[in-house]
C-alpha positions as CSV (number, residue, x, y, z in Angstrom):
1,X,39.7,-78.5,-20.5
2,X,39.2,-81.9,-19.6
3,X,37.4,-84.8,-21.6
4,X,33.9,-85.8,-21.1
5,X,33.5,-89.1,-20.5
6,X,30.5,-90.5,-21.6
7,X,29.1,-93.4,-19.3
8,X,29.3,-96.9,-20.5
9,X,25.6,-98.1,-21.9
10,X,25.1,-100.5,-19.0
11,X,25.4,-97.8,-16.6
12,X,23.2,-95.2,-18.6
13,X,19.4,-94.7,-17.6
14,X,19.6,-96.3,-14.8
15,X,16.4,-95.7,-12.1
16,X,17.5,-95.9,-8.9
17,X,15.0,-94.4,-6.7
18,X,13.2,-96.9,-8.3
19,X,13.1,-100.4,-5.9
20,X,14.7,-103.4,-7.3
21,X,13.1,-106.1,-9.2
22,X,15.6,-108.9,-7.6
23,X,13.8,-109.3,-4.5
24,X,15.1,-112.2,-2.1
25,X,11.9,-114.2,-2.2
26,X,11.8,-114.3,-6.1
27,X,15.5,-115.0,-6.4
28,X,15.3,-118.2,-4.0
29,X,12.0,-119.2,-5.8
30,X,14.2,-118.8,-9.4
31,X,17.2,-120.8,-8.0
32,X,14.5,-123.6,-6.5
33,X,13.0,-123.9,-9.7
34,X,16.1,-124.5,-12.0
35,X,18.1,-127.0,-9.4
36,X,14.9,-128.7,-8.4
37,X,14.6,-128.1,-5.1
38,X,11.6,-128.3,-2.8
39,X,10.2,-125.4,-0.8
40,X,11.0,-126.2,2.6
41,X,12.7,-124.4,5.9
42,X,16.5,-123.5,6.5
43,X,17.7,-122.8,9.8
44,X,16.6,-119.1,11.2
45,X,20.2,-118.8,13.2
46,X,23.3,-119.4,10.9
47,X,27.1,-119.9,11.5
48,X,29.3,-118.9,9.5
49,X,32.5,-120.6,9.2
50,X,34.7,-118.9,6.4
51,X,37.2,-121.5,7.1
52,X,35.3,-124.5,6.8
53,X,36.7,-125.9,10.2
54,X,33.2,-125.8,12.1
55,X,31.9,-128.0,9.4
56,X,34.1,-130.0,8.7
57,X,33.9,-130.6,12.3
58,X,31.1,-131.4,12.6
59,X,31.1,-133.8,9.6
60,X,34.2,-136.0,10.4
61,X,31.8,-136.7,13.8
62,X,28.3,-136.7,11.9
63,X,26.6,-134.4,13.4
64,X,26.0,-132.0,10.4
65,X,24.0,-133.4,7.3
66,X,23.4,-131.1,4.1
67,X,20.5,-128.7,4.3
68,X,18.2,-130.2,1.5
69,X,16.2,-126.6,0.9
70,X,19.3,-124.5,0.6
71,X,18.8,-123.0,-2.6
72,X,22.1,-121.0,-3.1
73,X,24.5,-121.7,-6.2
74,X,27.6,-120.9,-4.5
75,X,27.8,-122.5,-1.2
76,X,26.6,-125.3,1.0
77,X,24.3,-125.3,4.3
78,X,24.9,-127.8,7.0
79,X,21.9,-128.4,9.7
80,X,23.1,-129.9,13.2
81,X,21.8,-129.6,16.7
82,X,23.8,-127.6,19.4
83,X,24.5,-129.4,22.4
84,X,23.6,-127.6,25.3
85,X,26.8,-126.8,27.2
86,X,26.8,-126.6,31.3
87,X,29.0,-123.9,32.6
């Protein structure tokens, strides 16, 4: 017969049917809090550019300037205004 293995405690009792307690809103609020940022609006369309050559772009022409209410620890969010393109 085989070994039970017993769970690691960080894994035990956990609840979940239960809804989490990191909700978006309060995470943001958190990470506004500690860096000192201001409530304020990000863009409601984003781009993402895994390579960083939209941005950087976009920068080396000045067209993108660093979101001031973008309250994420791991990356960077770039406002600019989309040209309207005639086809």
């Amino acid at each position: 017969m085989g070994k039970k293995v017993t769970p690691p405690p960080i894994v035990r009792q956990k609840l979940y049917e239960q809804p989490s307690v990191f909700i978006p809103k309060n995470l943001l609020r958190e990470a506004r809090r500690q860096k000192s940022i201001p409530a304020g609006k990000v863009p409601s369309v984003c781009v993402l550019d895994p390579d960083g050559d939209i941005v950087e772009n976009l920068l080396d022409s000045n067209e993108a300037q660093l979101n001031p209410y973008w309250a994420c620890y791991h990356t960077n969010m770039y406002d600019f205004k989309l040209k309207r393109v005639k086809s």
